[in-house]
N, C-alpha and C positions, 0 to 999 in steps of 0.2 A: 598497431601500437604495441608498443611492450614497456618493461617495467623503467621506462626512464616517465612513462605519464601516472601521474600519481589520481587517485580517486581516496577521498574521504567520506566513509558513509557513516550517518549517522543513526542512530535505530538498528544500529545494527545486528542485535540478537532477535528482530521480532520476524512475522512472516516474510514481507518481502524483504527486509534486511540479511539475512542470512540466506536467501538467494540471490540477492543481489550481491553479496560477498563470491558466492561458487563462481556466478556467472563471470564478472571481472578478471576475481582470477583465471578463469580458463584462456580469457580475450589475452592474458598476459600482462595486464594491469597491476601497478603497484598497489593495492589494496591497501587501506586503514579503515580500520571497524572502529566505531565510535560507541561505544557502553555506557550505561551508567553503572550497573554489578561488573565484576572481572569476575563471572563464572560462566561466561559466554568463552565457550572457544573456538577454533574455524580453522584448518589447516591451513598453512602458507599464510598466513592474513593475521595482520600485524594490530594487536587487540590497545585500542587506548581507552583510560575508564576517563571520563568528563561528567559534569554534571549540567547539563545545557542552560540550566535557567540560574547558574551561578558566572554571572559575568564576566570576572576576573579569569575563571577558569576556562569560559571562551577565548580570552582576548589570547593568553598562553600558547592555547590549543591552535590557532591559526596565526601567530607568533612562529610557532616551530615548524608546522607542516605547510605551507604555504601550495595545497594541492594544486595539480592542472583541473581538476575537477569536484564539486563538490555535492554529493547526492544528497540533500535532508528529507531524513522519513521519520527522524524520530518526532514524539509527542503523545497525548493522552487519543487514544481512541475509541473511546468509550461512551454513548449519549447515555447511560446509566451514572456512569461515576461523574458526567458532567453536572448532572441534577444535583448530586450529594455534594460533589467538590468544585464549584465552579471557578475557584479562583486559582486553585491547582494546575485546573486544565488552563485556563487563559496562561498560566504562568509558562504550561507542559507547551504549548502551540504558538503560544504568539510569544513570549517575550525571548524563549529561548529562541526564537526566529530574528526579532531585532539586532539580539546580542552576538548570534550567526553572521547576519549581513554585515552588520557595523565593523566588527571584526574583518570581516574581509574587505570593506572597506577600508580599513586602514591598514591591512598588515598586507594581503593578496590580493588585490583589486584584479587583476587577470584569470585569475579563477573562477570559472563556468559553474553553476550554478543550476542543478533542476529542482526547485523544490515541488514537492508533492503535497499536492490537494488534497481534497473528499469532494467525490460524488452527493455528501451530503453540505458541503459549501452553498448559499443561497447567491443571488443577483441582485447587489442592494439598485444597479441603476433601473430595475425594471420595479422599485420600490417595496422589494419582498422582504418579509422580514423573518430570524431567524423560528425553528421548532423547536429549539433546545440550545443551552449554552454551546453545547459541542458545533454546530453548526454555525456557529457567533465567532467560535473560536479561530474557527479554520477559513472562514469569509474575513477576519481583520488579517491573518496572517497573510491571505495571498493579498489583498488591498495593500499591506505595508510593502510586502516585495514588491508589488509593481512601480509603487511611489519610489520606490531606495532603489531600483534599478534606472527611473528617470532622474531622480533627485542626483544620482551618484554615479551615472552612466556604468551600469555594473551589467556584467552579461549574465541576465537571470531566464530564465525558460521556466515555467508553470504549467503544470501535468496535473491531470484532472482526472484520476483512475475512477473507473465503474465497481462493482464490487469485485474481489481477487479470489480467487479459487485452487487446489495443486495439493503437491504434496506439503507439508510443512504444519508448525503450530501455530495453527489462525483460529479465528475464535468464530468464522460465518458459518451460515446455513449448513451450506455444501458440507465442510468441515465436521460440526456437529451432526451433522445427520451421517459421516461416515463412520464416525468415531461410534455412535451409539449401534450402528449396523455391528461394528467390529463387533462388540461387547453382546450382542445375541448369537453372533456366530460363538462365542466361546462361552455360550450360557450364563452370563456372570448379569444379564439383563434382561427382564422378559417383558416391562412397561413397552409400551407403542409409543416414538417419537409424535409428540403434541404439533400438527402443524394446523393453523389457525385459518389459512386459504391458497388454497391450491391453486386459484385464478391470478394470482401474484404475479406478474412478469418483471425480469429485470434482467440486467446483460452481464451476464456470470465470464470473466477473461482468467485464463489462467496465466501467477504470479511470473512466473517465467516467461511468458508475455510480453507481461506488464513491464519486467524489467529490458528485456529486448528493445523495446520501445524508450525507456530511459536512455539507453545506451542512443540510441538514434537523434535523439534530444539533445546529448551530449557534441555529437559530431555535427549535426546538422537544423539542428532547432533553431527560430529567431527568437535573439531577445526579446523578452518581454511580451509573450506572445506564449498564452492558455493552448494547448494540445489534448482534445479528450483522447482517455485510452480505454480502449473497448473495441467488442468485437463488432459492434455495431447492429444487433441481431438479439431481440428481447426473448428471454424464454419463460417458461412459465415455471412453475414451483413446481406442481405436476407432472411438467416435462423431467425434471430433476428426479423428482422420486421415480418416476418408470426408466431414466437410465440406467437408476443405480441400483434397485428392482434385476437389471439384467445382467448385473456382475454381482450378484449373493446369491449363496442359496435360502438364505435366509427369506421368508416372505412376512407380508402382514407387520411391516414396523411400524405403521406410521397410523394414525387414527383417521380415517376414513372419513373426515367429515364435510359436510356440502361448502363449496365455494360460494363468498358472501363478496357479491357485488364484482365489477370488474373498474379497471384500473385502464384510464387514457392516457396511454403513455407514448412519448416517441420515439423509436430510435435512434441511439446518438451518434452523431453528423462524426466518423472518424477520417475525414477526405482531406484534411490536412494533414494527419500523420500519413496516410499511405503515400501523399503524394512525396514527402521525403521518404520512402523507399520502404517503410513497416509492414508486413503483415502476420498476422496472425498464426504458431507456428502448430498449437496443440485445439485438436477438439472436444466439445464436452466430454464425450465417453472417454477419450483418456486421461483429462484433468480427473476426472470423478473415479475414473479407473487406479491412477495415479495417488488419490486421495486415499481409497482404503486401502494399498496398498501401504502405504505409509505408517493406518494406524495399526494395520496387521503386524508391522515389525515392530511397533511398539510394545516394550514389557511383558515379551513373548516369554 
């Protein structure tokens, strides 16, 4: 593919947005980055500012670019600010998502569609009910796309990412614990990263991945049809800290304290993306390798 296939991403200054921007572009894809500031910039890659939850200014926005592909990642990710702001996020996740689809329904209807879930989305058919607005939020928005993909025969594909890990500015675990590693190797921090249980397991993919797998979604995903992305392979918090343990010299960051209770968890079933042709391209030690490297270049 080259640049006569268009990609519209939206979110596009946050973590996976702005790799998902590198990655495109290298495939040879006509990129558009979708912002809400214009102080996001990205070489080769065509910056539009939108405000997703002002309607008019969606209908415009897919008016003019009528993409062959349409990535949505932007919205509020936050279960913190969902507590404070609940109607914010409902506005950041679901309505800027109606006003997305509808739009393409009327302006692009041939425009592919992957939008992006959360791992922290619940199963209302299995009667669950949400922990937090942020989890409300992101369970009505895939429910609307599935309906406006039947209602409207629209080619929608739903991705269901595990948590994301890499270089980049992300706000998880991995992330913050590289970041505060950085800042004792340059003495500027001597507190011990606070971690609460080390028996913690959960399936850490790295962004570049994650987006890999976007791309494969794009070419070969079915409508209307959830894809988990993940490595499929739970690790522990513990396991985390003694990788990253072996890329510092730094020791002793982290507070020592006893693991409280363990966690029955399953591995997530990723045997329909492999079977369209995915796999996994980076290992923990080099995401986590990758990660402080990252904040090493930072503000050097």
């Amino acid at each position: 593919m080259s640049d006569e296939v268009s990609i519209l991403i939206t979110g596009a200054a946050g973590f996976t947005g702005q790799e998902a921007c590198r990655h495109f572009r290298k495939k040879g894809w006509n990129v558009k980055a979708v912002v809400r500031e214009t102080s996001f910039v990205s070489e080769g890659i065509h910056i539009i500012q939108c405000d997703l939850t002002d309607r008019k200014a969606v209908e415009r926005l897919m008016k003019m670019e009528k993409p062959t592909f349409l990535l949505h990642l932007a919205g509020v990710n936050s279960v913190q600010l969902s507590w404070k702001d609940p109607v914010t996020t409902m506005e950041a996740n679901l309505l800027s998502t109606v006003y997305l689809l509808d739009s393409v329904r009327t302006s692009s209807p041939s425009t592919k569609i992957v939008l992006v879930g959360s791992a922290l989305q619940y199963d209302p058919e299995l009667k669950e009910k949400p922990h937090h607005p942020y989890a409300l939020s992101k369970t009505m928005q895939i429910q609307v796309a599935r309906h406006w993909a039947d209602l409207f025969n629209l080619e929608i594909v739903l991705a269901k990412p595990t948590n994301l890990i890499g270089p980049g500015p992300s706000s998880g675990i991995c992330a913050l614990l590289a970041k505060h590693v950085v800042e004792m190797e340059r003495n500027k921090k001597t507190a011990k990263f606070t971690i609460t249980n080390f028996a913690l397991k959960r399936d850490f993919l790295d962004v570049r991945d994650a987006v890999g797998a976007y791309e494969t979604l794009f070419l070969f995903g079915e409508r209307n049809r959830t894809y988990d992305i993940a490595t499929g392979r739970l690790v522990t918090i513990r396991a985390i800290v003694d990788e990253m343990q072996s890329l510092t010299s730094v020791t002793n960051f982290v507070n020592d304290k006893k693991s409280v209770g363990m966690e029955v968890m399953k591995p997530i079933d990723v045997s329909e993306l492999r079977k369209l042709g995915w796999l996994p391209n980076y290992s923990l030690h080099q995401s986590l390798n990758d990660t402080l490297e990252y904040y090493r270049c930072q503000n050097q």
